[in-house]
C-alpha positions as CSV (number, residue, x, y, z in Angstrom):
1,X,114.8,96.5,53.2
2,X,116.2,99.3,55.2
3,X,118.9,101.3,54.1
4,X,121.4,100.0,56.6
5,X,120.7,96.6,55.6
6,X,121.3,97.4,51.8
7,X,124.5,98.9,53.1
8,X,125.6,95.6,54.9
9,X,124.8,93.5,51.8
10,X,126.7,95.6,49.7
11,X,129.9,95.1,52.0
12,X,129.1,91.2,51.9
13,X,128.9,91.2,48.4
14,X,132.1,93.6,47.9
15,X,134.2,91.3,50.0
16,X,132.7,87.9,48.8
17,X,134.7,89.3,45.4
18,X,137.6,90.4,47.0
19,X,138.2,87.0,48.2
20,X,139.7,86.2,44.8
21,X,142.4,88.5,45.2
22,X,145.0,88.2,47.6
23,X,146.6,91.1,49.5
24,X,149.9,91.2,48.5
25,X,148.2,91.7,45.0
26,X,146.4,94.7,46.2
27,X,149.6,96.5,47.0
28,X,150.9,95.7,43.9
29,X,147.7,96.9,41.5
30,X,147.1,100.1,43.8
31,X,150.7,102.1,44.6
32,X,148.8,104.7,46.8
33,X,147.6,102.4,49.4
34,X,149.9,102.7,52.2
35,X,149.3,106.8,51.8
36,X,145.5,106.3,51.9
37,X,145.5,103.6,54.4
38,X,147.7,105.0,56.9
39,X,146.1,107.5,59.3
40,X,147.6,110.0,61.7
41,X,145.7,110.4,65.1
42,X,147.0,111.6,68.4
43,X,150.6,110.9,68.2
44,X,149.1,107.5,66.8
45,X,149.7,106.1,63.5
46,X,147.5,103.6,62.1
47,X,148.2,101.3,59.5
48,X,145.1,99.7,58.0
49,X,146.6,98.4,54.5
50,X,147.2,94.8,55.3
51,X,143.6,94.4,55.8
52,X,141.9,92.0,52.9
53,X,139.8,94.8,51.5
54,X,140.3,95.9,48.0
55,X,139.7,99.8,47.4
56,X,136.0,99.3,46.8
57,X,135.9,97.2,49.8
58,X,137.1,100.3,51.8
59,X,134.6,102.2,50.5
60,X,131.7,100.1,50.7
61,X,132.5,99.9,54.9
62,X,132.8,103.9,54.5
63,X,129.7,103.4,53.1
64,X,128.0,101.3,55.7
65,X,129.4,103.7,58.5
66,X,127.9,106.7,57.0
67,X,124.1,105.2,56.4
68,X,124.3,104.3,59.9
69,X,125.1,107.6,60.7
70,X,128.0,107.3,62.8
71,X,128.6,111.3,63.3
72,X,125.4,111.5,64.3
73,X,125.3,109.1,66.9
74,X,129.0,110.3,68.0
75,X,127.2,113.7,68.2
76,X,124.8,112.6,70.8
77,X,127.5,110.8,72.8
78,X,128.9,113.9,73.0
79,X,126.0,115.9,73.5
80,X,125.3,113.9,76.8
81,X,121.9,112.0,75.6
82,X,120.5,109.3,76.5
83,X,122.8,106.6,74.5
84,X,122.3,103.9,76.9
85,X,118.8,102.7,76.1
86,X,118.4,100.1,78.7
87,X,119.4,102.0,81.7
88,X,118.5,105.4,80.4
89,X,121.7,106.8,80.8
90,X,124.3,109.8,79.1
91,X,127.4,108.2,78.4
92,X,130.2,110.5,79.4
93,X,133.7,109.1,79.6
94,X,135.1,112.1,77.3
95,X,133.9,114.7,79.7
96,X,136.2,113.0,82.3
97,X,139.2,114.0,80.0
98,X,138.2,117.3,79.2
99,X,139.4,120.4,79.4
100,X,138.7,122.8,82.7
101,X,136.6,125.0,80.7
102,X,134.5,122.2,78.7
103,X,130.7,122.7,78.7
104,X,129.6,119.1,78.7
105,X,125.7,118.1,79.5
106,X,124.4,114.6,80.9
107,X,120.5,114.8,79.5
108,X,120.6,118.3,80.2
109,X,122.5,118.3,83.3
110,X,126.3,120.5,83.7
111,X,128.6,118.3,84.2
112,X,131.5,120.0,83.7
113,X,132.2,121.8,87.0
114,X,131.4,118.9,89.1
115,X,134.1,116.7,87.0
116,X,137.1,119.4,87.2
117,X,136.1,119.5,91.3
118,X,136.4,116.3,91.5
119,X,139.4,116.2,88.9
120,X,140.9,118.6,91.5
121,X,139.9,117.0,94.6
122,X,142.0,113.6,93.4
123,X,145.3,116.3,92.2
124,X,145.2,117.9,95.7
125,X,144.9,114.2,97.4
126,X,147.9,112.7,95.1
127,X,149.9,115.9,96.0
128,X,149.5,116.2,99.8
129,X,150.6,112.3,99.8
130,X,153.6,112.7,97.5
131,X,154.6,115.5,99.5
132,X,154.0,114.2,102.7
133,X,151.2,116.0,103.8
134,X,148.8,113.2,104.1
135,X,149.6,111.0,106.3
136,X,148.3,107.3,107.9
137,X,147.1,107.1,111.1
138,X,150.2,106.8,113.2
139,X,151.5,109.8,111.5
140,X,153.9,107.8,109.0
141,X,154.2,108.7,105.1
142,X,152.1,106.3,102.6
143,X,154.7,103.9,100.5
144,X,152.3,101.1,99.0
145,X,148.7,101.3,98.5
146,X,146.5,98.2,97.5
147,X,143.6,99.0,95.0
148,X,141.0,96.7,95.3
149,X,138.2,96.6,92.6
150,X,137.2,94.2,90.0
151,X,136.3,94.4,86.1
152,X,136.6,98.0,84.8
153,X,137.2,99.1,88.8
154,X,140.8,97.4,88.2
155,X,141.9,96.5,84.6
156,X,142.0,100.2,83.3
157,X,144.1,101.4,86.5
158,X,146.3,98.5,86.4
159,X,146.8,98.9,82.6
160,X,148.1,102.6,83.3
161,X,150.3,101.8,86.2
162,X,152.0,98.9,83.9
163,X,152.4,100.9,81.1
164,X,153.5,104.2,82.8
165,X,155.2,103.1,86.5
166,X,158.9,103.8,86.9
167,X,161.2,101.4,87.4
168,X,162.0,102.2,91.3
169,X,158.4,103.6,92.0
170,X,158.2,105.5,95.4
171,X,155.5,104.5,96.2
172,X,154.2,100.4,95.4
173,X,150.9,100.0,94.1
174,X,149.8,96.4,93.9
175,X,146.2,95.4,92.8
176,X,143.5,92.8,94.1
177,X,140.5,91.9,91.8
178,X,139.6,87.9,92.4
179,X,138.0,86.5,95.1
180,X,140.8,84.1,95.9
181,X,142.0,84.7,99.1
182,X,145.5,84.1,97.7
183,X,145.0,87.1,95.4
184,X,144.8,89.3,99.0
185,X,147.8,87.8,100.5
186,X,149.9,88.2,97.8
187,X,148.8,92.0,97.8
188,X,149.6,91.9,101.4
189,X,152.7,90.3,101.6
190,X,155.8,92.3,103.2
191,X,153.6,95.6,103.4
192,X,153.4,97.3,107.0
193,X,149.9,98.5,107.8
194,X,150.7,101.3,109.1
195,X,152.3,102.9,106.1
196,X,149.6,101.0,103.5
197,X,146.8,102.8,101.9
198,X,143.8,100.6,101.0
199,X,141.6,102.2,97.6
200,X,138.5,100.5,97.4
201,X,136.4,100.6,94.1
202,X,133.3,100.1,93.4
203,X,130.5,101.8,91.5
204,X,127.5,100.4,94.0
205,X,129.6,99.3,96.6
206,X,127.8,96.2,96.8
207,X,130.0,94.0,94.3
208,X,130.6,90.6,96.4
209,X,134.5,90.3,95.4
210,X,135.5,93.7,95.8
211,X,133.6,94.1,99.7
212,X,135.2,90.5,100.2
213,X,138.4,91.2,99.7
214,X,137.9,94.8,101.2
215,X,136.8,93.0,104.6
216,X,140.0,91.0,104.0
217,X,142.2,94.5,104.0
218,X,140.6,95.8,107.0
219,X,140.8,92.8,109.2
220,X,144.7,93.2,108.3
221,X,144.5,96.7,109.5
222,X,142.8,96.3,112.1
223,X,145.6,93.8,113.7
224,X,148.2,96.9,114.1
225,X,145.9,100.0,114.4
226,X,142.8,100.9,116.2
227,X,139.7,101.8,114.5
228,X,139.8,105.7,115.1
229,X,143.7,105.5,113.0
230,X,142.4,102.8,110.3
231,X,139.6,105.3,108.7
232,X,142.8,107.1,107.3
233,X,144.0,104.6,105.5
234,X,140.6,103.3,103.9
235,X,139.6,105.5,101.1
236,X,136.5,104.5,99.0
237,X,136.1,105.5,95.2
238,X,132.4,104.7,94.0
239,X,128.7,106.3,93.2
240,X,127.4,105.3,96.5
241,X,129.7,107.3,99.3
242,X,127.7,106.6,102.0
243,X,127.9,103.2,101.4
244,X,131.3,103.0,101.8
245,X,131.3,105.8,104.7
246,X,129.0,103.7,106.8
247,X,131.5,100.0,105.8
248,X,134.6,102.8,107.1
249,X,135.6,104.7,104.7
250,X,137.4,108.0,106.0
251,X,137.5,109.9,103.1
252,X,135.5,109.1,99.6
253,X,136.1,110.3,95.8
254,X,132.6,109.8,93.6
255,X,131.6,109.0,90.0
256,X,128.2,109.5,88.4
257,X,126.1,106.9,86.9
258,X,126.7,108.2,83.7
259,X,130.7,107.1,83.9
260,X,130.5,103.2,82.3
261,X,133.0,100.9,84.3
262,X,135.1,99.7,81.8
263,X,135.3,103.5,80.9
264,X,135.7,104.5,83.6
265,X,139.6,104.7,84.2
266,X,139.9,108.2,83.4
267,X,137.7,109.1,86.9
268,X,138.3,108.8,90.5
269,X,138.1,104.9,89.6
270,X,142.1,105.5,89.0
271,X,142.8,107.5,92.0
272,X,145.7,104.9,93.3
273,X,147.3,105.5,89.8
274,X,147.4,109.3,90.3
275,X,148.7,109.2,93.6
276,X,151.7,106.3,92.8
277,X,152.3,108.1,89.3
278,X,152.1,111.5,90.6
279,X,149.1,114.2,89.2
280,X,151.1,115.3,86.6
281,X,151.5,112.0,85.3
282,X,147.8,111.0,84.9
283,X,146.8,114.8,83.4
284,X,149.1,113.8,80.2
285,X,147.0,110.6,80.3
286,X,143.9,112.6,80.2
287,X,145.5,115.3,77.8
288,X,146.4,112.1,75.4
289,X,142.6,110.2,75.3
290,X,141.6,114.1,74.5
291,X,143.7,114.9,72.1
292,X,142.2,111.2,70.5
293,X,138.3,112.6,71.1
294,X,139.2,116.0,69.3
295,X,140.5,113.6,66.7
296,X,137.3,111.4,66.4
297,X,135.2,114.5,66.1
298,X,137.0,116.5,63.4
299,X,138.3,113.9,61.1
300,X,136.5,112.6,57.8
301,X,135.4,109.1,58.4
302,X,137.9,107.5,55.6
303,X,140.9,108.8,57.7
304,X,139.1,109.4,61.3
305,X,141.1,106.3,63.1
306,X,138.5,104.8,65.3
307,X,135.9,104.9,62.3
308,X,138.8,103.3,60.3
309,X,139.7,100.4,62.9
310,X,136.2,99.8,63.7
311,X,135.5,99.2,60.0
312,X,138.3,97.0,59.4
313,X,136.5,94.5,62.2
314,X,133.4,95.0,60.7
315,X,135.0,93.6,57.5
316,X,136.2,90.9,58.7
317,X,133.5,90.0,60.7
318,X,130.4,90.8,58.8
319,X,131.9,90.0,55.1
320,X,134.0,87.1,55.6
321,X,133.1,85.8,58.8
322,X,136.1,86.0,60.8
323,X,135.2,85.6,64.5
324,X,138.0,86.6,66.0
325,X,140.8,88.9,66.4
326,X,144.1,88.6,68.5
327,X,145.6,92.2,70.4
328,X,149.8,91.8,70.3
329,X,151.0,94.7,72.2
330,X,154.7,95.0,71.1
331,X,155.3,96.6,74.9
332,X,156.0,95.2,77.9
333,X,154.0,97.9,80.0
334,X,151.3,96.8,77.5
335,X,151.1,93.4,78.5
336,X,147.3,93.6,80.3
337,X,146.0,95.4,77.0
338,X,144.3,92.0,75.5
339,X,142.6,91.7,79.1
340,X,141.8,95.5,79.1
341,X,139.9,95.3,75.4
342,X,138.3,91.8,76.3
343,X,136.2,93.3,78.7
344,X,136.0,96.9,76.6
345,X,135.0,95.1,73.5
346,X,132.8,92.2,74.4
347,X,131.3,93.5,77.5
348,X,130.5,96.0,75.4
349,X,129.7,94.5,72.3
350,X,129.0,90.7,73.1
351,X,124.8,91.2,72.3
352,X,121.7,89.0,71.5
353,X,119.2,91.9,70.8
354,X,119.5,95.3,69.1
355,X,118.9,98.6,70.7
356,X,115.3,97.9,69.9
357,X,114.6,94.5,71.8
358,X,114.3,92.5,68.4
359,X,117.5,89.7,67.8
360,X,120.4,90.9,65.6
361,X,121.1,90.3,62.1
362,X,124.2,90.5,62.6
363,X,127.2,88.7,64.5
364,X,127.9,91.5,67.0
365,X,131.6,91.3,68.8
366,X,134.0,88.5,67.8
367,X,136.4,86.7,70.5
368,X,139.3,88.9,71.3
369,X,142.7,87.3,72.8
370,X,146.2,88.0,72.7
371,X,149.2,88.0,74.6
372,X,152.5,90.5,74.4
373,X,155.1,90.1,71.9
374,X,157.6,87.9,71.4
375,X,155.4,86.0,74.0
376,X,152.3,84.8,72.0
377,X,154.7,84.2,68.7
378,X,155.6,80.9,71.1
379,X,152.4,80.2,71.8
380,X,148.6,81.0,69.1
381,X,151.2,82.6,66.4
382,X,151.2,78.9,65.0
383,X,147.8,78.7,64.7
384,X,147.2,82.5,63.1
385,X,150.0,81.4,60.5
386,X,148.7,78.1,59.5
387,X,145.7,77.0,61.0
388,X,143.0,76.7,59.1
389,X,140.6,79.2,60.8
390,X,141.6,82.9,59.6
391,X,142.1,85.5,62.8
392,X,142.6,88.6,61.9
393,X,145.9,90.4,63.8
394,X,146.1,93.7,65.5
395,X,150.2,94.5,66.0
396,X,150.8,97.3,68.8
397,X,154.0,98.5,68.2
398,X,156.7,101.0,70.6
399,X,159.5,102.8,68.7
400,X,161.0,103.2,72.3
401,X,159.2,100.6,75.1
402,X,162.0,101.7,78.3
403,X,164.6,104.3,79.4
404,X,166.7,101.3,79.8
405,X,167.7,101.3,76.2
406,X,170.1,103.3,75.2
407,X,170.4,103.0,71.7
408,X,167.4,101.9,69.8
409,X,168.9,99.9,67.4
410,X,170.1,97.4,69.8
411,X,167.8,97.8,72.5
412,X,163.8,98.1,70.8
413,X,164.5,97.1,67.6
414,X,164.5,93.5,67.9
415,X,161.4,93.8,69.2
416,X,159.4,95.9,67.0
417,X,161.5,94.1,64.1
418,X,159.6,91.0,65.5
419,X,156.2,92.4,65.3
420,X,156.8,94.0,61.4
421,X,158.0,90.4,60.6
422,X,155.0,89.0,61.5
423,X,152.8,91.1,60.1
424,X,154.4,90.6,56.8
425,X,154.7,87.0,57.1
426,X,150.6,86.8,57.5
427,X,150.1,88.7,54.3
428,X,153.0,87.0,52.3
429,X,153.1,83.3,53.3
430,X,155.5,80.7,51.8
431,X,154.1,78.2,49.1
432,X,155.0,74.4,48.9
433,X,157.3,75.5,46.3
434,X,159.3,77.7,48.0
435,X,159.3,75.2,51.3
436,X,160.5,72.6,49.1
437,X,163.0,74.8,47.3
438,X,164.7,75.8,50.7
439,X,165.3,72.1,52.0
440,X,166.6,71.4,48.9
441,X,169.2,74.3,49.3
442,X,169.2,72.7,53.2
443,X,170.5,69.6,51.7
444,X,167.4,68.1,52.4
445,X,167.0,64.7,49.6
446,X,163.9,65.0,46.8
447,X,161.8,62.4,48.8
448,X,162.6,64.3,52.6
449,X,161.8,67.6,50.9
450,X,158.9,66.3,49.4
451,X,157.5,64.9,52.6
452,X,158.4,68.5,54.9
453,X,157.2,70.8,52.4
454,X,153.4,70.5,53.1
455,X,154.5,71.3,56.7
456,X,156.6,74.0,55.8
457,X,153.7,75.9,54.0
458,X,152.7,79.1,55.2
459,X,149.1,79.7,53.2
460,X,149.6,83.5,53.6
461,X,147.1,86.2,52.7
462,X,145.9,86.8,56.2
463,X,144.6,90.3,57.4
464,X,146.4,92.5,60.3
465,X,146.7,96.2,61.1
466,X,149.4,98.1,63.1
467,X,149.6,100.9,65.3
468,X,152.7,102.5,66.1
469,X,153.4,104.7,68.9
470,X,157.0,106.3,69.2
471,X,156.9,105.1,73.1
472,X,154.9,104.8,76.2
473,X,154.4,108.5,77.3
474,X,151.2,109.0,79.3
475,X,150.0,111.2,76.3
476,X,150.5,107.9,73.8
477,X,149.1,105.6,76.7
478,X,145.8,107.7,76.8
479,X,145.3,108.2,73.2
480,X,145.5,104.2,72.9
481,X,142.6,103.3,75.5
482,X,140.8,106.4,74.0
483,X,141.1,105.1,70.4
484,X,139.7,101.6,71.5
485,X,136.7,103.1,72.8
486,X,135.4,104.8,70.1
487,X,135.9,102.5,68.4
488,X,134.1,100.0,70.4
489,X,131.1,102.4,70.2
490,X,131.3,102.7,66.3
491,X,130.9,98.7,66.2
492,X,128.0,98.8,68.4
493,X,126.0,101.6,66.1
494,X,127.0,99.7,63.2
495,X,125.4,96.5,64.7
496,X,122.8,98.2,65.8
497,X,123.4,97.4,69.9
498,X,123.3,99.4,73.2
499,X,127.4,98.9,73.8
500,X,126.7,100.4,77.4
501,X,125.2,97.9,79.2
502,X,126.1,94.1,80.1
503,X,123.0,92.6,81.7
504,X,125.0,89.7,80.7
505,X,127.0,89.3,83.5
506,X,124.4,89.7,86.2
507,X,122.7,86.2,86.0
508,X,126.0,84.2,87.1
509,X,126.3,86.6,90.2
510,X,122.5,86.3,91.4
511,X,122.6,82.7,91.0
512,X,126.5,82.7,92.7
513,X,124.4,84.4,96.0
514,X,122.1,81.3,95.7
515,X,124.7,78.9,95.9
516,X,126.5,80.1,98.7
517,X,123.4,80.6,100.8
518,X,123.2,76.3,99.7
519,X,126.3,76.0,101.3
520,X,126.0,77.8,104.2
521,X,122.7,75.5,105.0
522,X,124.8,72.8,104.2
523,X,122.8,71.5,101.2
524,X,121.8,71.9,98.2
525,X,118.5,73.6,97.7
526,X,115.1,72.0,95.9
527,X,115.1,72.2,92.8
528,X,118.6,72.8,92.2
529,X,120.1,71.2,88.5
530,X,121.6,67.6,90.1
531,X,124.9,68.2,88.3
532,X,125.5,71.3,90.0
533,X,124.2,70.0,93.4
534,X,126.3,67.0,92.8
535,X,129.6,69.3,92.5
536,X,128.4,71.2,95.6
537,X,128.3,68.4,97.5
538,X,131.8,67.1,96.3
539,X,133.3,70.9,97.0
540,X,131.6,70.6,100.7
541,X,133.1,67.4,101.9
């Protein structure tokens, strides 16, 4: 038995015993656990003490974490080595967010000069079109561009643009990620060409929806200005520029291979969001998710906050088999942030195999959903309260969501009062008793009350953990998506999984090429499964 797995049957065991003690009773037989399970990170304060683990439960995942050698493996992300098995590959993301003078390495390669040219490159780009400077083709300002990408190409910029954009932006900035031709129109609708910038992302510049929907944008260019005036207003971000110079891109912004698409907001990848936000904007984005990396290197691992988070799903996951987690962003501007950690999280995480090839022994990444608050408390929040099937609750939390409140009290409080409400309500519950006892008091008879107070009865004792950010400031915003990463990447060594690749999602798109080609002959091929040639040839009439 390896170490590692001595250290996950310890946490089993640990938490198999603390099932026989509810949470509120923890509080009560350990006064320092708010103190010891609240952690300061990045303008970011964590709140871990609602989670069902007693003390020793805590320190059996510390425990776990540190015979998998989580620093060490941090290390190497850092040091640029080859943390993606599979493909090979540095992971970098952090060197994106560094500072000028950072010395960061890709498998021995300086990468550091090449990131803060290209860092500059987009600042000079999102100034001269701010200012004027940069102009479209018939010599009018820029006021909307449409980003086109899919996946980590578009839910990381359109995150940042919700969570950050003014309320009268100057410039609109509208996104197009499905296939769906509607998707384009509505991108399209009441913009004028020749004051439109079109962004195209892509890492390859091969992915079928994003060049679909790209063809889509030019064709609509190409009905009010001539080809030699287009090329400035198509702009291609992506590891393959002379792809997109020979599809028509006029000017191109690159990424290397070693910048993971769903981590790859903090490159050229958000290029629209710099421009609309203005530069300065997006470097307190980038100052934030570093200010977070500083953080994951330095701390201890019982108060470093991704270690801490990461362990808390670990717990839940590995020792009492809770499969899923729901993401409530108290924040309006946070609304996409379920969407934005589905894909970071179980793209990442969702894996049959260890880094070795050999199938896991564990249950790798649980479902993640969620919805903004108050939305989802009208919607799942019945089920996370009193259906049987225990999902563990993450509460996002803004002290001060919009300039349009004026005074807290009255304007964010009934928000976040929500979200603290629920997250007391999971760990407290209400017991037939009490249900009984309060339509009694209603004026409810003995035999009514007896027959509502089973419905009435909240079981309690469920697990959640809150962050708290004071508002949406680019530096809080970036420290966030940073926080989430690592900790996506301290699941996966924990688990023992490569969380930088997703061969996953390649099959569906190989066999999508074969089924189009069908239709285009007009039949299905030989050998095709007859329930999906049947649907073909319904979908073809």
């Amino acid at each position: 038995m390896t170490p590692r797995t001595q250290a996950l049957d310890m946490l089993r065991a640990v938490a198999r015993k603390d099932e026989g003690t509810r949470i509120v009773h923890q509080f009560a037989t350990d006064p320092g656990r708010v103190q010891r399970m609240g952690i300061e990170a990045a303008g970011l304060y964590l709140d871990v003490s609602k989670q069902s683990w007693s003390l020793e439960g805590f320190e059996a995942a510390l425990d776990l974490a540190r015979t998998c050698d989580i620093e060490g493996r941090r290390d190497a992300l850092f040091a640029g080595e080859a943390v993606n098995v599979t493909e090979g590959r540095a992971v970098l993301h952090p060197a994106l967010r560094a500072a000028d003078d950072a010395d960061f390495h890709a498998l021995g390669e300086p990468v550091s000069k090449e990131v803060a040219e290209t860092r500059n490159q987009i600042a000079a780009y999102a100034q001269a079109i701010g200012s004027g400077a940069e102009v479209g083709g018939t010599r009018q300002p820029f006021n909307a561009i449409v980003h086109i990408g899919i996946g980590g190409s578009d839910l990381g910029p359109r995150l940042l643009w919700d969570a950050l954009k003014p309320l009268e932006p100057t410039i609109q900035l509208r996104f197009v990620a499905n296939i769906d031709p509607r998707d384009m129109a509505e991108a399209l609708a009441g913009l004028d060409p020749e004051t439109t910038l079109i962004v195209v992302v892509s890492k390859t510049f091969t992915t079928q929806e994003t060049l679909a929907n790209a063809e889509l944008a030019k064709a609509w260019l190409a009905e009010s200005l001539s080809p030699r005036r287009m090329v400035k207003h198509l702009v291609g971000v992506t590891a393959a520029p002379e792809k997109a110079e020979a599809w028509g891109c006029g000017r191109t912004f690159g990424f290397r291979d070693w910048v993971g698409g769903r981590y790859s907001l903090w490159s050229s990848v958000s290029l629209s969001v710099a421009v609309a936000l203005g530069w300065d904007m997006f470097q307190r984005v980038l100052d934030g998710a570093r200010a977070m990396d500083q953080h994951f290197l330095e701390a201890s691992p019982e108060v470093n906050a991704p270690i801490v988070l990461a362990l808390a799903q670990i717990y839940n996951v590995e020792g009492r088999g809770r499969h899923a987690r729901t993401v409530a962003p108290y924040a309006h501007g946070l609304r996409r942030l379920p969407a934005f950690l589905q894909q970071l999280e179980m793209e990442s995480n969702g894996k049959r195999v260890k880094r070795d090839g050999t199938p896991v022994d564990t249950a790798t990444g649980p479902i993640v959903f969620g919805e903004p608050g108050t939305n989802g408390q009208h919607a799942f929040f019945q089920q996370i309260h009193q259906g049987p099937m225990v999902v563990p609750a993450e509460f996002v939390v803004v002290g001060h969501t919009s300039e349009a409140a004026v005074d807290a009290r009255e304007g964010d409080a009934p928000l976040w009062s929500n979200a603290l409400a629920q997250a007391q309500a999971l760990i407290v519950g209400k017991t037939e008793a009490q249900a009984r006892a309060e339509l009694i008091a209603a004026g409810a008879g003995e035999s009514e009350a007896d027959r509502l107070a089973p419905h009435k009865t909240f079981p309690g004792d469920r697990p959640s953990t809150t962050i708290l950010m004071d508002s949406l400031s680019p530096e809080a915003v970036g420290a966030l998506l940073a926080l989430y990463e690592h900790k996506t990447f301290v699941e996966g060594v924990i688990w023992d999984i490569n969380s930088f690749d997703q061969w996953g999602v390649e099959l569906g798109k190989q066999l999508a090429k074969a089924v189009l080609t069908d239709v285009q002959n007009g039949e299905p091929s030989e050998g095709l499964d007859a329930s999906t040639a049947e649907l073909m040839k319904r979908l073809m009439v």
